[in-house]
C-alpha positions in Angstrom: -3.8 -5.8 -58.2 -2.2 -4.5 -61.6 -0.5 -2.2 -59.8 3.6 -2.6 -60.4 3.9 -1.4 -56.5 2.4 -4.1 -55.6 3.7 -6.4 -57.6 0.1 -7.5 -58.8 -0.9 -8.6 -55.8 -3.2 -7.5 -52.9 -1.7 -7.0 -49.7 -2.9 -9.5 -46.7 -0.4 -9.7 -44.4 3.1 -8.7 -43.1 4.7 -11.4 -40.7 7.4 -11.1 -38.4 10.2 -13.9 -39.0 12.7 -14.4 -36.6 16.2 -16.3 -37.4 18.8 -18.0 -35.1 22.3 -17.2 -36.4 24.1 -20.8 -36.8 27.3 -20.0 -34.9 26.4 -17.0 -32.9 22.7 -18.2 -31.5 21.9 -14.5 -32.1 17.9 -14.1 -32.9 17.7 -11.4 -35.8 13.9 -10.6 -37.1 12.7 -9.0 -40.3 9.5 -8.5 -41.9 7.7 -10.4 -44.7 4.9 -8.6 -47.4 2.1 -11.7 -48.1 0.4 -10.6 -50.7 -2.6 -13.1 -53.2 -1.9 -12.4 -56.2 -5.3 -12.8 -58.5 -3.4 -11.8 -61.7 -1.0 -14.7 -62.3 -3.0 -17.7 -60.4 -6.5 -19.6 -61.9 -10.0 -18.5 -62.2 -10.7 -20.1 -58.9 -9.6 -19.4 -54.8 -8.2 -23.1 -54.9 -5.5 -21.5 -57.8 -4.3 -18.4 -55.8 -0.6 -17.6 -56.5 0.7 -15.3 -53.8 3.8 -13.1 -53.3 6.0 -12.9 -50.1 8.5 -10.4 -49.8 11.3 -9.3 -47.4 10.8 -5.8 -46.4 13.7 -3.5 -45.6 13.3 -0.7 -43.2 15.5 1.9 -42.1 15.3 4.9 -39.9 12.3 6.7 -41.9 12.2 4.3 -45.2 10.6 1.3 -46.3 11.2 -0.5 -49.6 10.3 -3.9 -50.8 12.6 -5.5 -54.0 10.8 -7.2 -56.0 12.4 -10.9 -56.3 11.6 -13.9 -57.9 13.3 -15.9 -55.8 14.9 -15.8 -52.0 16.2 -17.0 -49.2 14.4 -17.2 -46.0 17.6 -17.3 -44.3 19.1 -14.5 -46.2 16.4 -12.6 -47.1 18.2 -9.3 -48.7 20.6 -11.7 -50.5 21.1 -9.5 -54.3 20.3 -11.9 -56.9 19.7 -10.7 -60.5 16.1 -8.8 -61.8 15.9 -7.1 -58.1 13.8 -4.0 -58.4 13.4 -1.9 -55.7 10.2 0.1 -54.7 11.1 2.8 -51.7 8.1 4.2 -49.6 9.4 7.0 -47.6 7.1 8.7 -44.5 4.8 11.4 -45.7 6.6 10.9 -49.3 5.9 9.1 -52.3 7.0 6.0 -54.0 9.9 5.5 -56.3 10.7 2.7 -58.0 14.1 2.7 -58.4 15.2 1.1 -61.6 13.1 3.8 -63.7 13.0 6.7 -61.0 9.7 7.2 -61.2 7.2 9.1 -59.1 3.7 7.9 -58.1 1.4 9.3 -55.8 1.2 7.1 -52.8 1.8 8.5 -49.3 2.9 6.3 -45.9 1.0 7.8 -43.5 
């Protein structure tokens, strides 16, 4: 938590989701960061706030955007105040809005 990579949250869980397209029938699954996030909700467990994310991956790259809003059905849907955070393997992160470098490795 406090960390902009992780959008102030602490990761718990990544969740498979899996859509049906409505004229096709095709299945198409994508991935989903849960994170709580202890900075925005109460002093107590029974006011958690949490964060849940679409994940894009690619070949050897992950990124999250940072979103305050979206569409489980069209999860990677651009809306306005995206920001992306890439995590490349055996790289580092860059957020891309302010190419900057942090050192966190995906190993």
């Amino acid at each position: 938590t406090g960390d902009a990579t992780s959008f102030n949250s602490q990761p718990t869980y990544v969740v498979e989701y899996t859509k049906k397209g409505k004229e096709s029938g095709e299945e198409q699954s994508y991935f989903v960061y849960l994170g709580d996030n202890w900075v925005h909700g109460g002093g107590s467990i029974m006011d958690a706030a949490y964060v849940w994310l679409p994940i894009h991956l690619r070949q050897d790259e992950v990124w999250i955007e940072k979103k305050s809003r979206w569409d489980v059905n069209d999860p990677f849907q651009q809306y306005e105040h995206t920001q992306r955070y890439s995590y490349t393997r055996g790289g580092g992160c860059e957020i891309a809005r302010r190419q900057t470098k942090v050192n966190h490795l995906l190993e």
